[in-house]
N, C-alpha and C positions, 0 to 999 in steps of 0.2 A: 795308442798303437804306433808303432817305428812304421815312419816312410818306406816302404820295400818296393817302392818304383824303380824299375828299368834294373833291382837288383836279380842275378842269378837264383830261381829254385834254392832250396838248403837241401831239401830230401827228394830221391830220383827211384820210386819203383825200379827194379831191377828184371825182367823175366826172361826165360831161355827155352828156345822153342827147337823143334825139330826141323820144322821147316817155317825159317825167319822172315823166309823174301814171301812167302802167303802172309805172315805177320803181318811186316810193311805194309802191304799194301792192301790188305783190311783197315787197317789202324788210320791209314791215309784215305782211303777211299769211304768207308762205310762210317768209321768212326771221327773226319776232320781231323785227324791228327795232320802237320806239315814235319816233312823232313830235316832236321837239322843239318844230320851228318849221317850216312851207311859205307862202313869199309867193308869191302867182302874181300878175302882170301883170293888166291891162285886158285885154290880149290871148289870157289863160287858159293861157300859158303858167307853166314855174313857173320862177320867177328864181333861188332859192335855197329849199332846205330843208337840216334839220340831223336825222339820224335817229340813235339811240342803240342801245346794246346792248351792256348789262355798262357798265364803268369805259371805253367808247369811242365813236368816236361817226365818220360819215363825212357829210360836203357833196356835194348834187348841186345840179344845174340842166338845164335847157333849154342844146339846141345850137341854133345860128343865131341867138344875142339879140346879139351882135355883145360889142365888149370886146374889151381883152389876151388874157384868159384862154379866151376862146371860141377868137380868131383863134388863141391856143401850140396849144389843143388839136386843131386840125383836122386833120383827118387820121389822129390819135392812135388804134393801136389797142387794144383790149380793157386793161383792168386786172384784174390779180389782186389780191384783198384777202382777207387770214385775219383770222377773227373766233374768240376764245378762245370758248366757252360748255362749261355744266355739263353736261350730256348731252347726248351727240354723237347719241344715237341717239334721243332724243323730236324734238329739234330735225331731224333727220334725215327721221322720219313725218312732220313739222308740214311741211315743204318740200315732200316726194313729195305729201300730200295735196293742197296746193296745188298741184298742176302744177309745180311745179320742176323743168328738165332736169338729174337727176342725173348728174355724170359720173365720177363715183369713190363706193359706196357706205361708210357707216360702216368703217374699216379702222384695223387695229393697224399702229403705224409702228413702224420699226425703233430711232425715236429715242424711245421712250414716251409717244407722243401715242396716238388715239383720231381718225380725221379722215375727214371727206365732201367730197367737191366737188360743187359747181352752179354752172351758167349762168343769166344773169339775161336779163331779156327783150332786154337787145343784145347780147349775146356776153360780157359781164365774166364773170370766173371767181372765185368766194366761194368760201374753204376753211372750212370752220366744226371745231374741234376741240379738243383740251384743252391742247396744246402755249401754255405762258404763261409765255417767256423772263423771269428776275431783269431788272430796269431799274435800276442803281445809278444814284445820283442825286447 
């Protein structure tokens, strides 16, 4: 397997919420995510942020700022995103105490993972758990 220390993500989930800044700061508070970057508009919209968590990292925005990428996404429903972390079950607390809608509690998978699901404030579904496939490179 290639060294991928200290190298940038390759692939960056992308999602587009209605209201970004409740994103944020679910993603940060309930889910550990840290802020990279949030640019918001004049208009207090947020046009792009970049949120981190472990060796990955995912892009949001504002829906209705017009663009390619707004008009592919319209209509687009919910995305599913798994995020690897080291304790499925602090991470787990940190979520529930946050109001996180939990919809699968900390569970043994049949494939050797450790995995919870939640819902974020528009319907996306986050799997958070220890499953962390080899990437040959």
């Amino acid at each position: 397997m290639a060294d991928t220390a200290g190298e940038r993500p390759s692939i960056y989930p992308t999602l587009l919420y209605a209201d970004a800044k409740a994103a944020v700061k679910q993603l940060t508070e309930a889910f550990g995510f840290t802020e990279l970057a949030v640019y918001e508009g004049e208009d207090g919209l947020v046009h792009h942020a970049e949120l981190v968590q472990g060796h990955g990292a995912v892009m949001l925005g504002s829906k209705g700022r017009g663009g390619r990428f707004d008009e592919a996404m319209r209509g687009a429903g919910p995305t599913g995103v798994y995020v690897v972390v080291d304790d499925v079950d602090a991470h787990h607390r940190r979520a529930a105490d946050h109001g996180a809608e939990i919809l699968m509690p900390p569970t043994e998978q049949d494939y050797g993972s450790r995995d919870y699901m939640a819902r974020d404030v528009e319907g996306n579904i986050w799997s958070f758990g220890t499953y962390a496939p080899r990437v040959e490179g």
